[in-house]
KOLTOR-31295 format. One record per residue: residue number from 1; residue in one letter; z, y, x of N, C-alpha, C in turn. Coordinates in steps of 0.001 Angstrom, whole numbers, plus 500000, padded with zeros to 6 digits. Atoms other than C-alpha are relative to their C-alpha. Layout:
N
+-----+---+--------+--------+--------+--------+--------+--------+--------+--------+--------+
!   k ! r !     nw !     nv !     nu !    caw !    cav !    cau !     cw !     cv !     cu !
+-----+---+--------+--------+--------+--------+--------+--------+--------+--------+--------+
! NUM ! a !      Z !      Y !      X !      Z !      Y !      X !      Z !      Y !      X !
...
+-----+---+--------+--------+--------+--------+--------+--------+--------+--------+--------+
This chain:
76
+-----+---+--------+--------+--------+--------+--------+--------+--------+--------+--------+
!   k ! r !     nw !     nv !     nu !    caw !    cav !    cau !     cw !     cv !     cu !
+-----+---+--------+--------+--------+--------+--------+--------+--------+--------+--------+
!   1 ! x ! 500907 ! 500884 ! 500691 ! 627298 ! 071772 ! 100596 ! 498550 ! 500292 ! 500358 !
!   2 ! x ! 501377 ! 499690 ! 499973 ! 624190 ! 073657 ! 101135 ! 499473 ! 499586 ! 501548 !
!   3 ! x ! 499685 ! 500018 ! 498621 ! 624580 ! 073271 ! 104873 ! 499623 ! 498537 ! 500360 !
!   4 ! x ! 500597 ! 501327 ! 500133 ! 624415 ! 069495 ! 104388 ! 498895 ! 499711 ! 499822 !
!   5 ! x ! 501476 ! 500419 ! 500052 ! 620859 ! 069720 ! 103202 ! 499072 ! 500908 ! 500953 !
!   6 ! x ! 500461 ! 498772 ! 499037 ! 619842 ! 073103 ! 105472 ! 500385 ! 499375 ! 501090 !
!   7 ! x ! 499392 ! 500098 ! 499059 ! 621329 ! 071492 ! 108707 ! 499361 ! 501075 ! 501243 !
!   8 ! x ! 500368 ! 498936 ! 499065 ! 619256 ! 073771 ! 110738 ! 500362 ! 501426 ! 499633 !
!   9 ! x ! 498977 ! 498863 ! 501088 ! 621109 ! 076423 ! 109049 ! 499246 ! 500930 ! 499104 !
!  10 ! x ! 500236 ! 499297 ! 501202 ! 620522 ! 079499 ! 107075 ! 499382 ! 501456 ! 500988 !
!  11 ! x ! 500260 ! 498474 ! 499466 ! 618839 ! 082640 ! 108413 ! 499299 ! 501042 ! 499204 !
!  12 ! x ! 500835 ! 499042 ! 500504 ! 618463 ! 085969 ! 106813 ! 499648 ! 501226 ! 500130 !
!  13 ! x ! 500454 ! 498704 ! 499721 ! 617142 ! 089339 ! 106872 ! 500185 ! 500975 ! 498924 !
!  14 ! x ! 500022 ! 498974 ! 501029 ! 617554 ! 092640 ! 105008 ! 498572 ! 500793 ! 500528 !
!  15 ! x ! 500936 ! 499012 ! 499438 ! 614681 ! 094721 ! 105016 ! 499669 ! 501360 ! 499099 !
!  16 ! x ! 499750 ! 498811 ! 500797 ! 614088 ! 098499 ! 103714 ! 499877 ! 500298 ! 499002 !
!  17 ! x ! 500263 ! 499963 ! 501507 ! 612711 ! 097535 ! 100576 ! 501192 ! 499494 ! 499131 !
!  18 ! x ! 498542 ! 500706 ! 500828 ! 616226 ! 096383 ! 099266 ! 500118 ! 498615 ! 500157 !
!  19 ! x ! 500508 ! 501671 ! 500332 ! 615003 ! 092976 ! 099877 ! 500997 ! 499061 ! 501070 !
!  20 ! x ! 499222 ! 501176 ! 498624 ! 617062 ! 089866 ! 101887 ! 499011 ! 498928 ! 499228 !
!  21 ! x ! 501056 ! 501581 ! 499677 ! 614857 ! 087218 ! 102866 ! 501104 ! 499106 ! 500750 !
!  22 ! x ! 498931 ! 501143 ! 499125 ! 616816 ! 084102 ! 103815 ! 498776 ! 498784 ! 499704 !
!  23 ! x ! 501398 ! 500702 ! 499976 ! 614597 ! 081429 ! 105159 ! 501289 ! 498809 ! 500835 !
!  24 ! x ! 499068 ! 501153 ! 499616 ! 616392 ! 077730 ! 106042 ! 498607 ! 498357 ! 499911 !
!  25 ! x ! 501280 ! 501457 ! 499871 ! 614724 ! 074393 ! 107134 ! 500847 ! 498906 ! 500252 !
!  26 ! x ! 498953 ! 501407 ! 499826 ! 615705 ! 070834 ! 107103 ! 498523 ! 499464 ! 499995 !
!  27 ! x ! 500908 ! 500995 ! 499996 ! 613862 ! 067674 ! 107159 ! 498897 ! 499835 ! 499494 !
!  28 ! x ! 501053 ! 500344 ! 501055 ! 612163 ! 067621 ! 104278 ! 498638 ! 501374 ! 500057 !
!  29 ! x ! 500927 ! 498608 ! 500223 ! 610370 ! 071514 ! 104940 ! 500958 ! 501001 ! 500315 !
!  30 ! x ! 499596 ! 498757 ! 499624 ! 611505 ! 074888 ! 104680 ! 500169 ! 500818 ! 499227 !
!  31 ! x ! 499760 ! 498906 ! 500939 ! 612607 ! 077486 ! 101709 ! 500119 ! 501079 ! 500494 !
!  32 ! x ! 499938 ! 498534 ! 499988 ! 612478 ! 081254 ! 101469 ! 500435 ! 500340 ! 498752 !
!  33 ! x ! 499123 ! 499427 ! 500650 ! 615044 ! 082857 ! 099214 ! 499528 ! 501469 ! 499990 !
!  34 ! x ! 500490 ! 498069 ! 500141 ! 613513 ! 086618 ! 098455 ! 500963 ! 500384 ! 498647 !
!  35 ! x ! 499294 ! 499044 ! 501528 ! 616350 ! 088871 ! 096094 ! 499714 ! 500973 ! 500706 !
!  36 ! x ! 500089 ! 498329 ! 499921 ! 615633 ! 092115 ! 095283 ! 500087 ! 500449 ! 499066 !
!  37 ! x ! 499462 ! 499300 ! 501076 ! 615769 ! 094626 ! 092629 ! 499317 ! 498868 ! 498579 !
!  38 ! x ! 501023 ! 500548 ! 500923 ! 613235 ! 092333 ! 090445 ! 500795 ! 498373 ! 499595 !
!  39 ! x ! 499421 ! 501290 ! 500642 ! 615186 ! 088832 ! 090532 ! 500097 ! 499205 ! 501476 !
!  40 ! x ! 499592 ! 501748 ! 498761 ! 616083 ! 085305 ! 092832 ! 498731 ! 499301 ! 500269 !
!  41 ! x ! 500585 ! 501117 ! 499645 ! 613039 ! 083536 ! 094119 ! 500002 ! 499505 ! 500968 !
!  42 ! x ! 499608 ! 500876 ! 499114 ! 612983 ! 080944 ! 095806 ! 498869 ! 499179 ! 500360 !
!  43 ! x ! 500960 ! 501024 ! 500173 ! 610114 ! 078706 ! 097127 ! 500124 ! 499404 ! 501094 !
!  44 ! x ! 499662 ! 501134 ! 499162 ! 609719 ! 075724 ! 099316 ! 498751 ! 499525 ! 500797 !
!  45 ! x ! 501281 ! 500693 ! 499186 ! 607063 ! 074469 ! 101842 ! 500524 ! 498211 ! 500521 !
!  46 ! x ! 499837 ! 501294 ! 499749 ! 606683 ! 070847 ! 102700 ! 500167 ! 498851 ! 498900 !
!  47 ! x ! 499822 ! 500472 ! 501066 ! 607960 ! 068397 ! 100439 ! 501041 ! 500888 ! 498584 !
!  48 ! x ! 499171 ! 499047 ! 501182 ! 608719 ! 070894 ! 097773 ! 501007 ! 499692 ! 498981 !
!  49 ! x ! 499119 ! 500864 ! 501537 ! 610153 ! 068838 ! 094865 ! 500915 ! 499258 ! 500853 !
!  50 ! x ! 498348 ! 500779 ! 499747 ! 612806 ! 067210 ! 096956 ! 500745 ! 500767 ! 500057 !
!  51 ! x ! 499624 ! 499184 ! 499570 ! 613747 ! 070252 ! 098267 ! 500473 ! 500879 ! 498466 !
!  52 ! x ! 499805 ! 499043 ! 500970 ! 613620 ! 072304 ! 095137 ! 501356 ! 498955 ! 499293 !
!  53 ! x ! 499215 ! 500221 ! 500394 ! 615585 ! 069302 ! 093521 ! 501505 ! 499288 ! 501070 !
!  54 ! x ! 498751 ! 500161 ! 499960 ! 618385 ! 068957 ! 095687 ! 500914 ! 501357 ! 500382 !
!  55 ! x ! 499807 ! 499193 ! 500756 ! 618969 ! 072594 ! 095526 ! 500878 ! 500237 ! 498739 !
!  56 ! x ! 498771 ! 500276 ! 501271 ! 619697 ! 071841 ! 092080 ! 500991 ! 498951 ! 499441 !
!  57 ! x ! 498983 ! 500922 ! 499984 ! 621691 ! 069093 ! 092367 ! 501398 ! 500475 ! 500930 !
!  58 ! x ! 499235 ! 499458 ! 499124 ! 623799 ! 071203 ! 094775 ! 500892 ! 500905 ! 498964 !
!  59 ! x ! 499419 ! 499203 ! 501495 ! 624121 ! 073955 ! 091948 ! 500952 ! 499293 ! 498913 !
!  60 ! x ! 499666 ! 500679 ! 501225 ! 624761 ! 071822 ! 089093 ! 501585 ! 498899 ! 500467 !
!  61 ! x ! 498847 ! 500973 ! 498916 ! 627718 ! 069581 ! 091475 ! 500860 ! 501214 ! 499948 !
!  62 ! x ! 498981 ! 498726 ! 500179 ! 629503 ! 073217 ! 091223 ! 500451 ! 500234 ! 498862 !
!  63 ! x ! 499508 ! 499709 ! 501272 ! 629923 ! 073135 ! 088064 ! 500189 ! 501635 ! 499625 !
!  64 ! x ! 500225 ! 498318 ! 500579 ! 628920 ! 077212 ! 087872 ! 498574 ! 499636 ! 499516 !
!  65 ! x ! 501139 ! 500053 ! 500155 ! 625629 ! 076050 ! 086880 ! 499716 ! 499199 ! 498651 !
!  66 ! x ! 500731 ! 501017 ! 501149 ! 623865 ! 074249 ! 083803 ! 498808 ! 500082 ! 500038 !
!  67 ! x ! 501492 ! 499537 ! 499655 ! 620290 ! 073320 ! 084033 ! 499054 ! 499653 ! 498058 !
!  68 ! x ! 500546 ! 500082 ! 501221 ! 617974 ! 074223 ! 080888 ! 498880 ! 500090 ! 499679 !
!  69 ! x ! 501473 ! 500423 ! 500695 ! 614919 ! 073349 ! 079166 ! 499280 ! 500959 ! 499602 !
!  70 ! x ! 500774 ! 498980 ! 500405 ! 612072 ! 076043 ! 079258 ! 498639 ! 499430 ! 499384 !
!  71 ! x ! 501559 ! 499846 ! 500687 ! 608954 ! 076098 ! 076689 ! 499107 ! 500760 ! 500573 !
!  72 ! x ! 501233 ! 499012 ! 499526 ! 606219 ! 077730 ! 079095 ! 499036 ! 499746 ! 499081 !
!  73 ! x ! 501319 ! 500024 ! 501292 ! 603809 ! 076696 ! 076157 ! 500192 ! 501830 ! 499168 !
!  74 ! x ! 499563 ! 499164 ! 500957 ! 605646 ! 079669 ! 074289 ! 499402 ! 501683 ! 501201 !
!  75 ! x ! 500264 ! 499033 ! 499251 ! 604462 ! 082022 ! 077375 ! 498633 ! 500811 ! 499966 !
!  76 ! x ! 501116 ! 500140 ! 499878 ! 601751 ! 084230 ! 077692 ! 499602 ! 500510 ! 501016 !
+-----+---+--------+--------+--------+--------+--------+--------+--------+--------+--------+
């Protein structure tokens, strides 16, 4: 599935800080996937918001996923 929107595929890296960088490009731009001890991010160059949402339309089509409603007002 992911492959369908990545068609230029998926490439990643480990590097000594514990870290895998996976970096993938398609049409629309280009994401970078950084996990490490701290958490999943993920960000997107180009047209970001298509990219970011079909991502989650990819997730959520798996049915391991549910997407939920955050209050950043409540942040400080």
């Amino acid at each position: 599935m992911i492959d369908d929107v990545f068609s230029e595929g998926l490439v990643s890296y480990a590097i000594a800080t514990d870290e895998i960088i996976t970096r993938a490009r398609c049409e629309k731009g280009a994401i970078t996937i950084t996990d490490d001890w701290c958490g999943l991010f993920i960000t997107a160059e180009g047209r970001a918001n298509e990219i970011i949402g079909d991502i989650e339309s990819i997730l959520l089509a798996s049915g391991k996923f549910e997407r939920l409603e955050v209050d950043s007002s409540k942040d400080t």
